[in-house]
C-alpha positions in Angstrom: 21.9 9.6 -43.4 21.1 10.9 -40.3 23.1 10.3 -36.8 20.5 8.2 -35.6 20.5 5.8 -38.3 24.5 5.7 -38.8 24.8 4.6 -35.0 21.8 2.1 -35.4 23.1 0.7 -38.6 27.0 0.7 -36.8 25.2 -1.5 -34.2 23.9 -4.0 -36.5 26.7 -4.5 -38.0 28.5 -5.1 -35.2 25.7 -7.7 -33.8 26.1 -9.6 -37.2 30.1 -9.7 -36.6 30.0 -11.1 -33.3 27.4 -13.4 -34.6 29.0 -14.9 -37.1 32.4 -15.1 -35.1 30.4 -17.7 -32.5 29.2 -19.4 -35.3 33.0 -19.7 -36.6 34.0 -20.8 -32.9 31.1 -23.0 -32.0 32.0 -25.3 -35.7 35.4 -26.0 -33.9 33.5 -27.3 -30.6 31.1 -29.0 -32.6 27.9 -27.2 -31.3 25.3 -25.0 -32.7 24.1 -21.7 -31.0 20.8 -21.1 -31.4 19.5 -18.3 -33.9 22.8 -18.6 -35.9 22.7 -18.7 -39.7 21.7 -22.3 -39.7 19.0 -22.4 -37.1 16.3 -19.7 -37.5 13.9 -19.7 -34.0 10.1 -20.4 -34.9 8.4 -17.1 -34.4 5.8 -17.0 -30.9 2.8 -17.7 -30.9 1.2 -14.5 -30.9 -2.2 -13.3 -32.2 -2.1 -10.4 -34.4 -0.2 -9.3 -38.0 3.4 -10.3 -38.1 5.2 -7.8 -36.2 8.3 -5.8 -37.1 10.0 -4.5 -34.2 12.6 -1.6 -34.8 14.5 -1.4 -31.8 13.1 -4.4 -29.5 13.4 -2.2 -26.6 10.9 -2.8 -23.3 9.0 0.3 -24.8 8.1 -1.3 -28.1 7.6 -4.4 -26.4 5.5 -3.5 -23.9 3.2 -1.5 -26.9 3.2 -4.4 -28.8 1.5 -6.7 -25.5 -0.9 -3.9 -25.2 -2.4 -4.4 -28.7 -3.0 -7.8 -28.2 -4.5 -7.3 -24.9 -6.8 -5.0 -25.9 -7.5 -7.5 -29.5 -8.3 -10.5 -26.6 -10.1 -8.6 -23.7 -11.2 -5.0 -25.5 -11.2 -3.0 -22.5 -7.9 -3.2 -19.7 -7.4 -1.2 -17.3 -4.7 -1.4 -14.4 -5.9 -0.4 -10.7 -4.9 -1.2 -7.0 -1.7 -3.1 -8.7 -3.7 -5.6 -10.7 -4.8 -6.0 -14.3 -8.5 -6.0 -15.1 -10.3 -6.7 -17.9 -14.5 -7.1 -18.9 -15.7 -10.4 -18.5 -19.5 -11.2 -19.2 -20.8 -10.3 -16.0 -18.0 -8.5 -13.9 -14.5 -7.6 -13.6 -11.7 -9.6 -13.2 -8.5 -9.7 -12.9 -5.3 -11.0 -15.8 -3.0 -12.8 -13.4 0.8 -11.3 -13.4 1.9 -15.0 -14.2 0.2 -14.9 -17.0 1.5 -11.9 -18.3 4.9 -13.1 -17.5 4.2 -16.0 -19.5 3.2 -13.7 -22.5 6.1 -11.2 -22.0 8.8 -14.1 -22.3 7.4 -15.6 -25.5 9.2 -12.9 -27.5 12.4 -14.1 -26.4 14.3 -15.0 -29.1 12.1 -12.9 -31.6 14.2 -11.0 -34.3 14.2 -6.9 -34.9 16.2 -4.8 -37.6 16.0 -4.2 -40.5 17.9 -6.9 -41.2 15.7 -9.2 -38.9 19.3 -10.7 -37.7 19.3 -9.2 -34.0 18.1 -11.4 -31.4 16.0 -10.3 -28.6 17.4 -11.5 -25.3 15.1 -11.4 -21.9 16.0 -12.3 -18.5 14.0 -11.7 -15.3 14.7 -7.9 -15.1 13.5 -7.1 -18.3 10.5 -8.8 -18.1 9.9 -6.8 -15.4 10.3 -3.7 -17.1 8.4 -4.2 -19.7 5.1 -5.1 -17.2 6.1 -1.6 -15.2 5.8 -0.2 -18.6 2.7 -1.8 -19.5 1.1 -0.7 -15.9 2.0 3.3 -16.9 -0.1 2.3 -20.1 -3.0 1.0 -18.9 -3.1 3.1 -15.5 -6.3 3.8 -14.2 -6.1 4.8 -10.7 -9.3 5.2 -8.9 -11.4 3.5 -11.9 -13.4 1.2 -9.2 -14.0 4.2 -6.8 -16.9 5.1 -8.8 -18.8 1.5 -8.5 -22.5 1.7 -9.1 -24.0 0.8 -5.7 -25.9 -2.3 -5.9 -26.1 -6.3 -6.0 -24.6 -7.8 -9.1 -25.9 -11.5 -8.3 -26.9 -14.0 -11.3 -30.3 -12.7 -12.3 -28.5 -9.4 -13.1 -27.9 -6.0 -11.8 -30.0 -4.7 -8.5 -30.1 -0.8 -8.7 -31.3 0.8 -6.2 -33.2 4.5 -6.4 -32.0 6.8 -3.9 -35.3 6.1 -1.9 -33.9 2.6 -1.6 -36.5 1.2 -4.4 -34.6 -1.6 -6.0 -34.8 -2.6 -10.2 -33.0 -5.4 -12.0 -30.8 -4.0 -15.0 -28.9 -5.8 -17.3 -24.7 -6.5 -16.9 -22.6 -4.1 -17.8 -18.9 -2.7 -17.6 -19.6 0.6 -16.6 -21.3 -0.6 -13.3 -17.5 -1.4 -12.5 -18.0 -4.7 -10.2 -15.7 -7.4 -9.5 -17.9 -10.0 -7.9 -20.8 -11.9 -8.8 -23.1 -13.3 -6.3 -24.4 -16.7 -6.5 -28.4 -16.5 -6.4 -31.5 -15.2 -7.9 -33.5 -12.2 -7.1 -36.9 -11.7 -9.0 -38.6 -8.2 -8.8 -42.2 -9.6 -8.9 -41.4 -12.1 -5.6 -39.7 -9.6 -3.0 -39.9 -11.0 0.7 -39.6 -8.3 3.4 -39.0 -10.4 6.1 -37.9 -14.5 6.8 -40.9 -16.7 6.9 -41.5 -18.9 9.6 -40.3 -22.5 9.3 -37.3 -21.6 7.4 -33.8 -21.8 8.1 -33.4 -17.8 7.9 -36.1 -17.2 10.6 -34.5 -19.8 13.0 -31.3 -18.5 13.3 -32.4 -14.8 13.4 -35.1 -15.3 16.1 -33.6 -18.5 17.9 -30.4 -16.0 18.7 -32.8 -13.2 20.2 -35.2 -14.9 21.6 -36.6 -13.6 24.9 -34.4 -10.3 24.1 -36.8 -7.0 24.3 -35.5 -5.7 21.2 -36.1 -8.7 19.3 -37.6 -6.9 16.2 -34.9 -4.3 16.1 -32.2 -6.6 16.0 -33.6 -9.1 13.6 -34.0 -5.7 11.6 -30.3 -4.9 12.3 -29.1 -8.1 11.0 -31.5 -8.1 7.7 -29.7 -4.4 7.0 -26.3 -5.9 8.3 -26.5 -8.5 5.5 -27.8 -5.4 2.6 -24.8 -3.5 3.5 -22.5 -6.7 2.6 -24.0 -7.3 -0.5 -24.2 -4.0 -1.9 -20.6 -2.8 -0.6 -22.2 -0.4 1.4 -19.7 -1.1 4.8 -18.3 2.5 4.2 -20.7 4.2 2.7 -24.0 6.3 3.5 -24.6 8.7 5.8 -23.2 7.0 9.1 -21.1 4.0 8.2 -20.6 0.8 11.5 -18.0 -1.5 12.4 -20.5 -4.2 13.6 -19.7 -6.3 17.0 -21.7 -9.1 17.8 -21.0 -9.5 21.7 -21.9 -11.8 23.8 -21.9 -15.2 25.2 -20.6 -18.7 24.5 -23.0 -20.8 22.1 -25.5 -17.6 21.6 -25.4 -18.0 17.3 -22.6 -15.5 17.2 -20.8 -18.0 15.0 -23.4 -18.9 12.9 -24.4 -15.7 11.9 -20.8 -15.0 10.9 -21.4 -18.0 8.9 -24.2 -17.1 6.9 -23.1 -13.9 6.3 -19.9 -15.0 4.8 -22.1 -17.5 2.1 -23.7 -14.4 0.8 -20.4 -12.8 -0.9 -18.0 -15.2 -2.9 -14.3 -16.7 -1.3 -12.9 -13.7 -3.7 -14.6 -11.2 -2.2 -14.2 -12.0 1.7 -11.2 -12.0 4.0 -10.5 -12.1 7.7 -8.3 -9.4 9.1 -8.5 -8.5 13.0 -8.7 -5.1 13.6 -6.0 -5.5 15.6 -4.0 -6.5 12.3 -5.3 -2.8 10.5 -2.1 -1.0 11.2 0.2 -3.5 9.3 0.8 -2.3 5.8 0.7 -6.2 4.8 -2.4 -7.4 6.1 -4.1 -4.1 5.2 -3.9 -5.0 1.9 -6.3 -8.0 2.1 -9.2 -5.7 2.5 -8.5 -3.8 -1.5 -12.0 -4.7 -3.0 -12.9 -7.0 -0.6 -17.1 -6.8 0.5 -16.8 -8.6 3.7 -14.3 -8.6 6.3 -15.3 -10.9 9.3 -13.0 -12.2 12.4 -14.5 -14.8 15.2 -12.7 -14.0 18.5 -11.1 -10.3 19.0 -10.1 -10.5 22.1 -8.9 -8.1 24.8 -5.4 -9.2 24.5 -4.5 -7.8 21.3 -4.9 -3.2 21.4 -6.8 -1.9 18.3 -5.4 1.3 16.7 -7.8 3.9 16.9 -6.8 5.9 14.1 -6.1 3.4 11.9 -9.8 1.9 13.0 -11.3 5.0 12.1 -9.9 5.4 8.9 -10.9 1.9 7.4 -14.4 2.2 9.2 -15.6 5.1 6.9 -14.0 4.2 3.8 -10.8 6.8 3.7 -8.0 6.3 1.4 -5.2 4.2 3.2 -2.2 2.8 1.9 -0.5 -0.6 2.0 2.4 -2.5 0.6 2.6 -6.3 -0.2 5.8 -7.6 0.6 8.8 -6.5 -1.8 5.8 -4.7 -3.7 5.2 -1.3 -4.2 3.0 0.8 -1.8 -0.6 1.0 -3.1 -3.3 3.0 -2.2 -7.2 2.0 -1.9 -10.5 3.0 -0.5 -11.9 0.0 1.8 -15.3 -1.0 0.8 -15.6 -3.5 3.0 -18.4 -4.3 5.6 -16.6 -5.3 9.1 -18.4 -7.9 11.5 -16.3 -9.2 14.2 -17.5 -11.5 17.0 -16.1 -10.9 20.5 -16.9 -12.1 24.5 -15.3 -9.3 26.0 -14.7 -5.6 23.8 -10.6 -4.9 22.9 -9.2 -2.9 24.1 -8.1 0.6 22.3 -4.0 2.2 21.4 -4.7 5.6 22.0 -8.2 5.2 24.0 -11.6 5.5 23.2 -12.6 8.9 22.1 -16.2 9.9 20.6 -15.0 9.2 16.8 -13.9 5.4 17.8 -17.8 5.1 19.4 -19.3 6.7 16.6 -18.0 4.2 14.2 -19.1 1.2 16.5 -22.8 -0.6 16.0 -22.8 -3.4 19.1 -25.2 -6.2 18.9 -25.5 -7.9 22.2 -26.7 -11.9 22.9 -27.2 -12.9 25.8 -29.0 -15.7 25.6 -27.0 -19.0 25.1 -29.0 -21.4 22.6 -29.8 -24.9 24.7 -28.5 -28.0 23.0 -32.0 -29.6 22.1 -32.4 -26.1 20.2 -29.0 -26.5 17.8 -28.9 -27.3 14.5 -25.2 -28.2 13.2 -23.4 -25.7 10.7 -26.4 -23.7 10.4 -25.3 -20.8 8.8 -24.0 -23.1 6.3 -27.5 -24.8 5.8 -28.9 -21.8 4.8 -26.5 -21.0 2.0 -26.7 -24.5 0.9 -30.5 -24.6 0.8 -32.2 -20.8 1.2 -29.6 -19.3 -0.7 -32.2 -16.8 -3.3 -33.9 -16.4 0.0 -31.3 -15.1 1.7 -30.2 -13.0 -1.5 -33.9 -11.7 -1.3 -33.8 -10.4 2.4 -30.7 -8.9 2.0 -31.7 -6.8 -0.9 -35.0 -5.7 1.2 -32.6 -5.0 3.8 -30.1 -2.9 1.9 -33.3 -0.7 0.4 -34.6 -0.1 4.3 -30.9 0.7 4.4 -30.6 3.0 2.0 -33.6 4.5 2.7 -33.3 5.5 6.5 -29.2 5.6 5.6 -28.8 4.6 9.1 -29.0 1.4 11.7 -32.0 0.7 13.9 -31.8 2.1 16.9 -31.0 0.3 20.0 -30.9 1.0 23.8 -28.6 -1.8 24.8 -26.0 -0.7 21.9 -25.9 2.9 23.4 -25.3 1.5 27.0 -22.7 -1.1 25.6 -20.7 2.4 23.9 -21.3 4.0 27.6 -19.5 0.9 29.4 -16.8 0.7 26.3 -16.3 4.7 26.8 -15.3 4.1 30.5 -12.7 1.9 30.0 -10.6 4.8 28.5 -7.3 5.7 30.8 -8.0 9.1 30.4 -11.4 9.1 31.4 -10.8 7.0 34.0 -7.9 9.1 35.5 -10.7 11.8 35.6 -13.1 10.0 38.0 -10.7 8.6 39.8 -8.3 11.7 40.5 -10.4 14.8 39.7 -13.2 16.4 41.4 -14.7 19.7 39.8 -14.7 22.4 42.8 -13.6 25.6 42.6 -10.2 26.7 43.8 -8.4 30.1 45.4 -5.0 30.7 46.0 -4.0 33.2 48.6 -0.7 35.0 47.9 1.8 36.6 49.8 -0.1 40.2 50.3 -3.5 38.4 51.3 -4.8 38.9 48.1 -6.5 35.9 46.4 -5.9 34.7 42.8 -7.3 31.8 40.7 -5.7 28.6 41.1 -4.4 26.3 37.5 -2.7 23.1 36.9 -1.0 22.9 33.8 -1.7 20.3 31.4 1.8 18.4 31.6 1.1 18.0 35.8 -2.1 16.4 35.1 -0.6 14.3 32.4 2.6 13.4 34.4 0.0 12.3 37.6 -1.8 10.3 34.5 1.3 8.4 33.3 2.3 7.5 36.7 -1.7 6.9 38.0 -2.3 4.0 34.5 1.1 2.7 35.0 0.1 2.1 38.9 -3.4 0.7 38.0 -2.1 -2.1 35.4 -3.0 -0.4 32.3 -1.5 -1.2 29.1 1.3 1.2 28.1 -0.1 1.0 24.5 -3.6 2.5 26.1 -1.7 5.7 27.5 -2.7 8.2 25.3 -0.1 10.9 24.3 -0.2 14.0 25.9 -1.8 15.5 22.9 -4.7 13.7 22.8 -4.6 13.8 27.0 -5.2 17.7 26.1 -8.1 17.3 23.7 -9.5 14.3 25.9 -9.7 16.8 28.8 -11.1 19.1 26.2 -14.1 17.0 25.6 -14.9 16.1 29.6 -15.7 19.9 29.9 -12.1 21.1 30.7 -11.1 24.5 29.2 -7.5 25.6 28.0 -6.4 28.9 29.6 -3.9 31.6 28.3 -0.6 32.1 29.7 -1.8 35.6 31.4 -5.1 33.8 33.1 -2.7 31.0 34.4 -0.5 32.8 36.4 2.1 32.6 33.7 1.4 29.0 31.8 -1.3 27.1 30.0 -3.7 25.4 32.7 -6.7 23.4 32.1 -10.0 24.4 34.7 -13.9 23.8 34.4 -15.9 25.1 31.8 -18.8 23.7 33.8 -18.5 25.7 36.8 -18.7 29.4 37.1 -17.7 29.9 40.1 -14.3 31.3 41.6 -11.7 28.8 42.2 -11.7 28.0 45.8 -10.6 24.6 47.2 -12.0 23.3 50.7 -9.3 22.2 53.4 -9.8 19.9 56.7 -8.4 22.9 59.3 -6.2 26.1 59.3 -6.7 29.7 59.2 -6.0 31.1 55.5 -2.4 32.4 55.6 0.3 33.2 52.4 0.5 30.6 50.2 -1.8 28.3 52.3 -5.1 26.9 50.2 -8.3 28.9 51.7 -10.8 27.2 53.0 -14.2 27.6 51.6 -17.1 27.6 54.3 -19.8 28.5 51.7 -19.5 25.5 49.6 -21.4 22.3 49.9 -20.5 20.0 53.1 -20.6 16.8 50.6 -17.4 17.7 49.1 -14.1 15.9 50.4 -10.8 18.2 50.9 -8.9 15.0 48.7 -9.7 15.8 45.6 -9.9 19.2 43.7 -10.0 20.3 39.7 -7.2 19.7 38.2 -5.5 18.4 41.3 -4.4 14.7 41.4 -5.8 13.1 44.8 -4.8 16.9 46.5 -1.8 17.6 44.2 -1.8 21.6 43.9 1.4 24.3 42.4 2.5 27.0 44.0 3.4 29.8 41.5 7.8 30.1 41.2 8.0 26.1 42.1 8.3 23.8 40.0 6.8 20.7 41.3 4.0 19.2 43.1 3.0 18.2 46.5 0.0 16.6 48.5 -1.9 18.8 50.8 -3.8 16.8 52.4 -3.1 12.6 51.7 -1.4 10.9 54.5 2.2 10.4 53.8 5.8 11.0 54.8 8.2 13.1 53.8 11.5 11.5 54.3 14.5 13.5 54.9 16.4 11.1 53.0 17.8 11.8 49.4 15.6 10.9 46.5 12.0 10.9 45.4 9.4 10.6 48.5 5.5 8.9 47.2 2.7 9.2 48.3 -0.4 6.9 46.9 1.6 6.5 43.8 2.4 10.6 43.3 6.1 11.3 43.1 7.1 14.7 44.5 10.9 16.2 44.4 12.2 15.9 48.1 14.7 19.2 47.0 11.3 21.3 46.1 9.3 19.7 49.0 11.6 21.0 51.7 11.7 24.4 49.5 7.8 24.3 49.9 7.7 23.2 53.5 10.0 25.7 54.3 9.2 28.7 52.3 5.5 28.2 51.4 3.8 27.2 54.8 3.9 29.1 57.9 5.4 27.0 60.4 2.3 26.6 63.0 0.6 25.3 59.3 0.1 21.4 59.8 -1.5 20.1 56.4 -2.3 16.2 55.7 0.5 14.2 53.6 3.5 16.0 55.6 3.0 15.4 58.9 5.0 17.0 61.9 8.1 16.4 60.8 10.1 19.9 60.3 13.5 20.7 58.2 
């Protein structure tokens, strides 16, 4: 006998003793205990051959639930924390109260050889044994490899990668969890809403009188193929749709019909505002449609975060006391706003490259409104609807791209000002060229370093209102600079630290000054340069801020303010300069017959 079997058979025997004690203890009290030598428990009610478990450990019990699963359902997989499993026309999902339910019918079940020992279960063990049974039927990623189509009631709706669309027949390996309720036929394909229906009421009622009428009816008929066939982050240049606009201009309604086309399963509402919580993130895990009414500028959107969900990259979320999961979002966003959000971490070309605005304008009169019309049309035109959707996801897929629309591009113009950082640019910085004459009359290039411009920034949002959540770090202050045509200089080309200047202009630094002869450490005037110019601002230079080389600090050279003797900080227009280092300037920079703007007469 081997070690193994002496220590199992020691255990049974030891079982059967403390068994049989109760039994001797629980005649005295006159009460039975159940599976005692009198009472034998009915075995569950499982499907299958009658099982012999050797150990009734989680293990063997979470084995023994896989063989039935696969006897019921065939094929299960486990993915995105869920069970699935094959049924007629799509995937779906075992629910983990069911599984609970099967897991504690083998309570009470006997193992051994003996079939004396009792298997007990309580809540953590249960438990166990479903962890176990996720590790055996783990299949991450299994529904990142989706056919891309329409799985509706008539079928399967391939499409060709020229868009051409065919009807096949259900199957598993198409991998789809949703099933849409209507009826597409190959032979009766309808490229655009007739008039008199529903469909063509909505569509042309909400851009009427608009110039790019067709364009936009075109938009919305590829808007409603990319819901369909789960195409919101795929293709070559994915969109986070906005439809903008005014009160009662058929924003709703469109929102409405969109949201009859996918079933309640396979839609959620999630702000994009919401897209940084770990918990609400998760709503969006094999989800086709994601739709909110009212953003809002209250509320600041994440921009990386936004970015990440717009073009399908893996993120990862955690239901609460869960485990973290991670997903790819297939989801098609459509949100319906009066005024644009606002941005955490501003508006840089990525965020307007993932942003498709649809703008209405035109509020629908009340003899023109139809009640819940976007839920008419599902109601009543719902294979119609189905139909142009299908046309709309092969022009889609075709072109891989939206149509084209002047009054989106001017919309991402107007939503790219709005940036802090871009704003602090127009506002405070002028491109000029700039000159620095030093102590032996020889001239020298004039820098700003990035962390002046960006403390001038901070204080410059902070006076103009802005949200603290829309001041960018000074990271992305750099690279925003970057992309307005600043350029980062070495340490040796700076004067000793990394400075930002133009990359537009090729001409020497020089900055222009109201009066004064050029003297050592004084800005040189520049006589040459274009009489348009104004001394206040300069590159780099917040409103006439400019360094000196050895001080730390800056000053104004030319904004009217005072320099107070008194202890402290002294402002000017909302710049803070150091009263220690603007003495140390005014006395060791400037020549005393030197009067520039900002300081005044007043003398140390």
């Amino acid at each position: 006998m081997s070690a193994g079997e002496r220590i199992y058979d020691e255990a049974e025997e030891f079982q059967e003793d403390a068994s049989d004690n109760s039994q001797e203890a629980a005649a005295d009290w006159n009460f039975d205990i159940p599976g005692g030598a009198e009472e034998t428990p009915a075995p569950p009610p499982h499907t299958g051959p009658a099982r012999n478990f050797i150990t009734g450990s989680d293990v063997e019990l979470a084995e023994d639930l896989k063989r039935i699963l696969q006897a019921q359902y065939d094929e299960v997989v486990f993915c995105e924390g869920e069970f699935w499993h094959y049924a007629k026309t799509q995937w779906s999902t075992i629910s983990r109260n069911d599984l609970w339910c099967r897991v504690s019918l083998y309570n009470g079940d006997t193992h051994g050889k003996t079939r004396k020992l009792l298997i007990r279960l309580n809540s953590s063990r249960i438990e166990s044994i479903l962890q176990h049974l996720e590790k055996l039927h783990d299949s991450p990623g299994f529904f990142n490899n989706a056919a891309r189509g329409v799985n509706c009631l008539s079928g399967f709706v391939e499409f060709a990668p020229d868009g051409t669309p065919s009807l096949l027949d259900y199957s598993p390996d198409h991998r789809q969890r949703n099933t849409l309720q209507g009826y597409w036929e190959p032979n009766r394909r309808v490229a655009a809403p007739p008039p008199g229906s529903l469909i063509h009421t909505l569509l042309y009622g909400s851009t009427k009188d608009d110039p790019e009428q067709s364009e936009k009816v075109e938009a919305l008929l590829r808007l409603a193929g990319a819901v369909v066939t789960g195409s919101g982050t795929r293709g070559i240049d994915p969109k986070v749709v906005i439809l903008k606009g005014e009160s009662k201009a058929g924003k709703g309604q469109l929102l409405a019909m969109f949201r009859g086309l996918v079933p309640t399963s396979a839609q959620c509402s999630i702000s994009p505002s919401q897209f940084a919580d770990r918990n609400f993130v998760m709503e969006l895990m094999g989800k086709l449609l994601n739709t909110y009414d009212e953003l809002g500028s209250t509320y600041a959107v994440t921009s990386e975060v936004f970015k990440q969900i717009s073009t399908g990259d893996p993120i990862t979320g955690c239901r609460k006391y869960g485990h973290p999961i991670t997903f790819t979002p297939l989801a098609q966003n459509i949100f319906a706003c009066n005024l644009l959000p606002s941005f955490r971490g501003g508006v840089d070309k990525a965020v307007l490259n993932r942003m498709y605005i649809l703008q209405f304008d035109r509020p629908i009169p009340k003899e023109e409104r139809i009640e819940d019309l976007g839920k008419c049309i599902v109601a009543k035109e719902m294979d119609l609807l189905l139909g142009l959707a299908i046309e709309g996801a092969s022009r889609l897929i075709r072109d891989g791209r939206f149509p084209h629309l002047e009054s989106a591009e001017a919309e991402l113009v107007e939503l790219a000002e709005t940036d802090s950082a871009v704003m602090w640019c127009k506002d405070r910085i002028k491109r000029t060229t700039l000159e620095r004459v030093n102590k032996d009359g020889t001239r020298s290039p004039m820098r700003l370093t990035t962390s002046q411009m960006y403390a001038d920034y901070k204080m410059w949002a902070e006076s103009q209102g802005h949200d603290r959540k829309s001041i960018v770090h000074v990271n992305v202050f750099s690279q925003r600079l970057r992309s307005l045509g600043l350029k980062r200089m070495n340490a040796h080309a700076s004067g000793g630290s990394s400075a930002c200047v133009s990359n537009r202009r090729k001409a020497r630094a020089r900055t222009l000054t109201k009066r004064g002869a050029p003297e050592p450490g004084a800005v040189q005037p520049d006589i040459d340069e274009e009489p348009g110019y104004e001394p206040k601002l300069v590159l780099g230079c917040a409103l006439g801020l400019a360094p000196f080389r050895g001080v730390s600090g800056i000053y104004p050279i030319d904004l009217p303010g005072d320099l107070s003797p008194q202890k402290g900080r002294a402002r000017t227009r909302g710049s803070y300069v150091s009263h220690r280092i603007a003495k140390s300037i005014y006395r060791k920079r400037l020549p005393p017959k030197c009067e520039p703007g900002g300081f005044g007469d007043k003398k140390d």
